[in-house]
N, C-alpha and C positions, 0 to 999 in steps of 0.2 A: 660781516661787512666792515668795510675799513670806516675811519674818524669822516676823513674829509669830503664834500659836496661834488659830485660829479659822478662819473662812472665810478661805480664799486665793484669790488670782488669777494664773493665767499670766502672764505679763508677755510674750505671744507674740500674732502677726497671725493673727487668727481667721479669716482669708476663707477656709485650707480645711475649717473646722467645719463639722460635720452642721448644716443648716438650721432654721431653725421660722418661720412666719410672718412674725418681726421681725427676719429676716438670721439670716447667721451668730453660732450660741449661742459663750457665752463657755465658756471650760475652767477648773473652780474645781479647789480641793481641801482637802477636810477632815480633822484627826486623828481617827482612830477607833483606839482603843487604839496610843497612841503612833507610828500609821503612819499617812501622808495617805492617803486617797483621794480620787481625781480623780473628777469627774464633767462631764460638757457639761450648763449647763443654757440659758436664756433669758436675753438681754440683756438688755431691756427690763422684763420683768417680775418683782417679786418676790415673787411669789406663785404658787406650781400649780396654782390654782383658776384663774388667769386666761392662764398658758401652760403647760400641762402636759410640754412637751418634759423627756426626764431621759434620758441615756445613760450609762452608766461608762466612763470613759476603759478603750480598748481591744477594746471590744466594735462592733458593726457595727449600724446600724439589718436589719433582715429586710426582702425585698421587697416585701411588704405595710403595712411601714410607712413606708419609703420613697415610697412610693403617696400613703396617706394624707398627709404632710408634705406631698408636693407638690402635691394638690389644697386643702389646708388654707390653700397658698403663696399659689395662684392665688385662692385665694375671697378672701384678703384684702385683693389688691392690686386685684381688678377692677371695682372698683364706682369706680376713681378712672382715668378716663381725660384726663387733665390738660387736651390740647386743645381736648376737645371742651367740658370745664365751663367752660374761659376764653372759647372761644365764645359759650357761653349766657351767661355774663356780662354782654359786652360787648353783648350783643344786646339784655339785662335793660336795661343801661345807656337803652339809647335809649327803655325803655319811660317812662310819666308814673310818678311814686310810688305811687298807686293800685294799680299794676298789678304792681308789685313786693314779693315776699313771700321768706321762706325757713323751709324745713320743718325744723326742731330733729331732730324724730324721725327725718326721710331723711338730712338733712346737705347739701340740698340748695338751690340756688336755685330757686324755682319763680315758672311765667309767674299771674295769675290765672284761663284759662284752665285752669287743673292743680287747682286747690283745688280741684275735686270727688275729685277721688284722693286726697286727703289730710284727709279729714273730720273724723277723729278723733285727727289728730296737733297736736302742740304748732308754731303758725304763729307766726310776727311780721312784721305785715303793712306797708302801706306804708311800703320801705323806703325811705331818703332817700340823699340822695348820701352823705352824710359816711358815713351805716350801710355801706354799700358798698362807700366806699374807706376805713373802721377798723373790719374784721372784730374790734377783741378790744373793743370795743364792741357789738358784736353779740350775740357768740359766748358762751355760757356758761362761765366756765371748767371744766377739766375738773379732779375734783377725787378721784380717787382715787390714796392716798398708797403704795401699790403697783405703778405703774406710770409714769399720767403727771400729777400730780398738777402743775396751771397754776398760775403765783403773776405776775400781768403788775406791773410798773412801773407808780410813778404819772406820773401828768401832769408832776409837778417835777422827782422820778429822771431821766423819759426826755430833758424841756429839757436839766437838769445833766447828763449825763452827753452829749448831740448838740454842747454847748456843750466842752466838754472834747475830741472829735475835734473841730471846729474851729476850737480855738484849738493846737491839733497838725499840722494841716492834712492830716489823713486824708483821703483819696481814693476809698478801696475799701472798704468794710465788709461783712463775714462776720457774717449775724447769727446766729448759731445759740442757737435757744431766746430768742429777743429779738424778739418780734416787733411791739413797742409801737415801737423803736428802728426797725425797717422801717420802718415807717407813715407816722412820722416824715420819716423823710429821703426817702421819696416825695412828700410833702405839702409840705415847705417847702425841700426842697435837695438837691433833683435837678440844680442846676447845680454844685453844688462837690463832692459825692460820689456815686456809687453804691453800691449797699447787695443783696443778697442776700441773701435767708432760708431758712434749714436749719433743718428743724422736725417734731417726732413726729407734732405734730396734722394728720391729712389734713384735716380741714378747710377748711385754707388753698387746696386745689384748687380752691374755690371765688371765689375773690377774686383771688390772685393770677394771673400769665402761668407759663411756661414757664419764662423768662427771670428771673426776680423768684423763686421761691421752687421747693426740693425738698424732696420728702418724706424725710426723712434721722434715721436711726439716732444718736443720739451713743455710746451703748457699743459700737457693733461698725463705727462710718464707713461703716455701711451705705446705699446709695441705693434706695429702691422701685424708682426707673425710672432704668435703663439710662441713659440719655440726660441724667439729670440731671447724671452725673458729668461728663459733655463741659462740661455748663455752668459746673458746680463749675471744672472747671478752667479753663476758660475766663476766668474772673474772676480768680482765682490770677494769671494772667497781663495781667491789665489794666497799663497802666501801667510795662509789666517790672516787675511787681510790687511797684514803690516804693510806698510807704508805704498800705499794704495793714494795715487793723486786724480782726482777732478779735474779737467781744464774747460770751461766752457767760455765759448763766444758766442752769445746769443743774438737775435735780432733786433737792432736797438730801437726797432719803434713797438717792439714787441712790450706786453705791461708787467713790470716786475714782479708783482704778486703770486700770479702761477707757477711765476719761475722760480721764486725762493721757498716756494711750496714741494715743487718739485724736487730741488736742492737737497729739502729736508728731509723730505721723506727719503730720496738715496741715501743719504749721512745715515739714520736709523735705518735704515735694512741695510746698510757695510757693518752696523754694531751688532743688528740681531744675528746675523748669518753668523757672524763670528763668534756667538756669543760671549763679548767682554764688555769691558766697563770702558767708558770714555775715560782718559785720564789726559794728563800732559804729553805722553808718549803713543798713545792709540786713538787716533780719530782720524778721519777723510778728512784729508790736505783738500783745499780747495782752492782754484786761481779761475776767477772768473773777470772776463774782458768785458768793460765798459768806460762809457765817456766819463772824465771826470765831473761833469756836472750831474751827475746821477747820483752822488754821493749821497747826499740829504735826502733825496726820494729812497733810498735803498736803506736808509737808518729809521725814515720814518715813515714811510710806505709797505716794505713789503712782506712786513708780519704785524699781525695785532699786537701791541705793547705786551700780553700775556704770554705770546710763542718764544719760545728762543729759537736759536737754531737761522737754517736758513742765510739771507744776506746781510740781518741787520746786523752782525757780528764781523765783516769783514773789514780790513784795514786797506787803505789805499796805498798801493805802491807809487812811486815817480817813473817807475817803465815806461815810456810811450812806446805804443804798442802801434806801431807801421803796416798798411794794406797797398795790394798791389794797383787792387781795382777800385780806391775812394779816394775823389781829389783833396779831401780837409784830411783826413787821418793817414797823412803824410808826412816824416820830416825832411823831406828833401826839397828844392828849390820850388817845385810846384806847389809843395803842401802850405797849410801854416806858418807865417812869421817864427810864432812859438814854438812849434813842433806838432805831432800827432796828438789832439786832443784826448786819445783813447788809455788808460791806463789799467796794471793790474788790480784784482781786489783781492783780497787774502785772507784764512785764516792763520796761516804761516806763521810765525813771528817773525817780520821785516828784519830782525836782523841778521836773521839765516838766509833772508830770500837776496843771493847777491847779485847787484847789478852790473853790467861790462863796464871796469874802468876805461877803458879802451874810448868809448862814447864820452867822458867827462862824468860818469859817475861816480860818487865817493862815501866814504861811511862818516858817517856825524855819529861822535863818541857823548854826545851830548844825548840824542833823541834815540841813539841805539838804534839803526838804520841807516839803507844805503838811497842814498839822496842825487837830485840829478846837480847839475853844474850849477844852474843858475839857483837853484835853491840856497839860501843862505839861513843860519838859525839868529831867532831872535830872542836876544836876553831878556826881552820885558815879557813876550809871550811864552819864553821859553820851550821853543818847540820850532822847526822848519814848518814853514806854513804856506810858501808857495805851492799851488794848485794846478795853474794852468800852463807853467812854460815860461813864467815874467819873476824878475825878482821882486816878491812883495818890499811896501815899506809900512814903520808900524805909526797910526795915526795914535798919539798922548788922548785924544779927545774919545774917540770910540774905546781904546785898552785895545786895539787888535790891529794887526797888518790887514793891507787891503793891496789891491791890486795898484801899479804906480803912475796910471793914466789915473786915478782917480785923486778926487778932492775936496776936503772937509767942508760940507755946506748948513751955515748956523738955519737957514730956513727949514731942511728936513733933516736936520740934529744928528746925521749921518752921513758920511763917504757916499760921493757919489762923480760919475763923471760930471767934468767940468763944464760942458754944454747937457744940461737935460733941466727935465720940464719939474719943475717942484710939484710935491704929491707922494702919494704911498705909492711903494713898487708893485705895479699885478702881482693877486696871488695866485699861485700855479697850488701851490699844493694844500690848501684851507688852512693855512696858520692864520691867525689874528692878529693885525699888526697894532691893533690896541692892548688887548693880554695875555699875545704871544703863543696863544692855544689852540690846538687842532680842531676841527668838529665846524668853526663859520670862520665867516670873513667876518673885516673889520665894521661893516655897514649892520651885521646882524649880533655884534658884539651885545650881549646883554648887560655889560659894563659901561659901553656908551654912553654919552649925557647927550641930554637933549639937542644943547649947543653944538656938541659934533656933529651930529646926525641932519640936522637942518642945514651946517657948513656944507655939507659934503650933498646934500640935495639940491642947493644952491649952483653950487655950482655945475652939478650936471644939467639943471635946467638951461643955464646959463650955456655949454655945451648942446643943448638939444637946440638950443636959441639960433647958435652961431650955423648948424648946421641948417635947418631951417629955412635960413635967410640964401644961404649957398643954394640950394637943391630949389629954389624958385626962381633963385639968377640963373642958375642953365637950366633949367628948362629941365632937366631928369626928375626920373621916378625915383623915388627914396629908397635906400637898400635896407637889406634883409639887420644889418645890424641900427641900423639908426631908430627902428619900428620896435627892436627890442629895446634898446636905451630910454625908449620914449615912454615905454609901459613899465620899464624899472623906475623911472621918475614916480608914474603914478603912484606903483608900491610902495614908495621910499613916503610918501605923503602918509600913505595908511600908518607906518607903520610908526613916524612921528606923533599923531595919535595915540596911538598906544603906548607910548613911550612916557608921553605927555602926562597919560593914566596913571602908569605906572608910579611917576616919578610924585605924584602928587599923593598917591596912595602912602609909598613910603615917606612923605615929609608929615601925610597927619598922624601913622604911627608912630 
């Protein structure tokens, strides 16, 4: 289980977890009065409404639901007989445009011969070659932020970033969740590389071969079908495996841990297959797309301090990374002021990974790396340090650059915007902002003095006060947060108490 309070994850190979639909469930675990409980739930989905799978660690499914699981297995994977739709494909293929359609509502390619079966479902009808071979031109994206919510690359992303492995001279590409990147390097360079697609959407059944694309899990490395793994590895092993690249763009509300688990486990099975030695020169290139505020969560979230491997080793590129179908990770007039928030992550060495001058990208002979425009380096911190798309400026007071809407505030001894409320920043990820350590917050700090802890009760009472008063003037029922605030006061009492103990304990030793 990870350091910090909240939902946790195993940091363990799920292949012998109890099943659901979408492979082997992940093993979480949550505080419930200062003790974890585990549970197995659904990799894929984060939502009950959409995989209901729930077991507590330690408990056995009953033979009747074992039953149920495994026809639930089989209804999901049967409608996708990979062979036979690449069959109909290429059969579709020979047909004239006229005669080529695909059924939204089935998921299917249909002859026009079939459209009477299909009367009342959502068609698009003569399709054309190009529709054919760039299913995400086709295909609706899928947009539910619970499960598998689609975000494809634009047309310039996909160039910039095909142009970047061939100026690398990548070979083999892994696309997993990139499926604009497939498309791609089937349409115009199939003589310098190959390419394979690992993908949630079964969809692709339809378009791609056997060979070209598998139905495939990213939080659990799970394969619908058997036989894709032979493929999977099969490719692993093209080339002995030399210069073999990763490209993944995962689901950004998806939790980074099974993913960097995932990750790792790929990296060692491209080293076992092949069997050599990691060196400087032989390892899986990896380029993995995320927002750059993920950075911190991805260094300190999504391996135990003891793993290596994985994402906590990746470097941030200044790439913004452009989608066709998300109005913020955009740099065009719609998008962001700054530009697309999304950036690459890498093991690469940033100063091979080069980026389009063309854009205002340039190489800083200083930081050895290609930098975006507005990035500027800084002699005190010695190092480019803008993040988000703004040129930092470096505050003397902190020793670091910060963002240049912000402003040195002596009340919280830190940068901060120029209108905000003095106080600790929410902690999102369990660091301590008293000893700066993972594992609690500041409130359960066992370093705390008395003094703090009474400060900071104080004034939530004082907060519980002001609401209080409000929620009697209008006349409303008190909400579901205000009823928790109200019982964290009480506990904050207790635990002043004990604090009280303690502290007295240590003054008579």
């Amino acid at each position: 289980m990870n350091d910090a309070r909240g939902l946790e994850f195993s940091w363990k190979n799920p292949i012998n977890h109890p099943q659901c639909p979408h492979g082997p469930t992940l093993l979480f675990g949550r505080y419930v009065k200062d003790e974890v409980e585990k549970f197995y739930a659904c990799s894929a989905c984060r939502d009950r409404k959409l995989c209901r799978f729930y077991l507590k660690y330690g408990q056995e499914l009953s033979k009747s639901q074992k039953r149920m699981w495994e026809l639930e297995n089989k209804k999901y994977t049967r409608h996708y007989v990979h062979r036979e739709l690449y069959i109909r494909f290429n059969k579709l293929k020979l047909e004239p445009a006229k005669n080529r359609h695909y059924c939204h509502s089935c998921e299917k390619l249909i002859f026009n011969s079939e459209k009477d079966k299909h009367m009342d479902h959502e068609i698009t009808e003569n399709l054309t070659d190009y529709q054919l071979h760039h299913p995400t031109k086709l295909l609706k994206p899928l947009e539910n932020p619970k499960k598998e919510a689609q975000y494809l690359f634009s047309k310039k992303s996909t160039e910039d970033i095909i142009n970047m492995l061939l100026k690398l001279e990548a070979k083999q590409i892994l696309c997993i969740g990139t499926p604009r990147i497939h498309e791609y390097i089937i349409e115009h360079h199939t003589d310098r590389m190959s390419s394979l697609l690992l993908d949630f959407d079964e969809r692709f059944h339809n378009f791609f071969g056997p060979l070209e694309y598998c139905w495939y899990n990213i939080f659990n490395h799970h394969f619908f079908n058997k036989n894709a793994v032979n493929v999977f590895k099969d490719f692993l092993t093209q080339n002995e495996g030399k210069d073999t690249y990763l490209i993944c763009d995962p689901p950004f509300g998806g939790r980074l841990e099974p993913i960097s688990y995932t990750i790792k486990t790929i990296s060692d099975l491209h080293r076992k297959l092949n069997g050599r030695i990691y060196n400087d020169n032989f390892f899986l290139k990896i380029i993995f797309i995320s927002p750059y505020f993920m950075e911190h969560i991805m260094k300190e979230k999504s391996n135990p301090p003891q793993e290596t491997g994985g994402l906590r080793n990746l470097k941030m590129s200044d790439y913004k990374v452009d989608y066709d179908n998300h109005p913020l990770f955009i740099s065009e007039k719609r998008g962001r002021k700054q530009g697309s928030s999304v950036r690459i992550f890498t093991n690469i060495p940033l100063n091979l990974l080069e980026l389009p001058s063309s854009d205002g990208y340039k190489f800083c002979q200083d930081c050895e790396k290609w930098i975006s425009s507005e990035n500027k380096h800084c002699k005190k911190c010695k190092e480019c340090t803008s993040k988000d798309g703004q040129t930092y400026k470096h505050c003397d007071i902190c020793k670091r650059c910060v963002k240049p809407t912000w402003k040195h505030c002596r009340i919280c001894k830190r940068c901060m915007l120029e209108k905000h409320t003095c106080g600790p920043i929410p902690n999102i990820v369990g660091r301590c902002f008293n000893c700066d350590k993972l594992g609690h917050t500041k409130k359960e700090c066992p370093n705390f003095t008395e003094v703090g802890i009474e400060t900071y009760v104080k004034k939530r009472k004082a907060d519980c006060k002001l609401e209080t008063s409000s929620i009697k003037k209008s006349k409303i029922r008190p909400s579901k947060n205000f009823i928790v605030k109200r019982k964290a006061v009480i506990v904050d009492k207790k635990k002043i108490l004990k604090l009280k103990k303690k502290i007295l304990k240590n003054k008579k030793s």
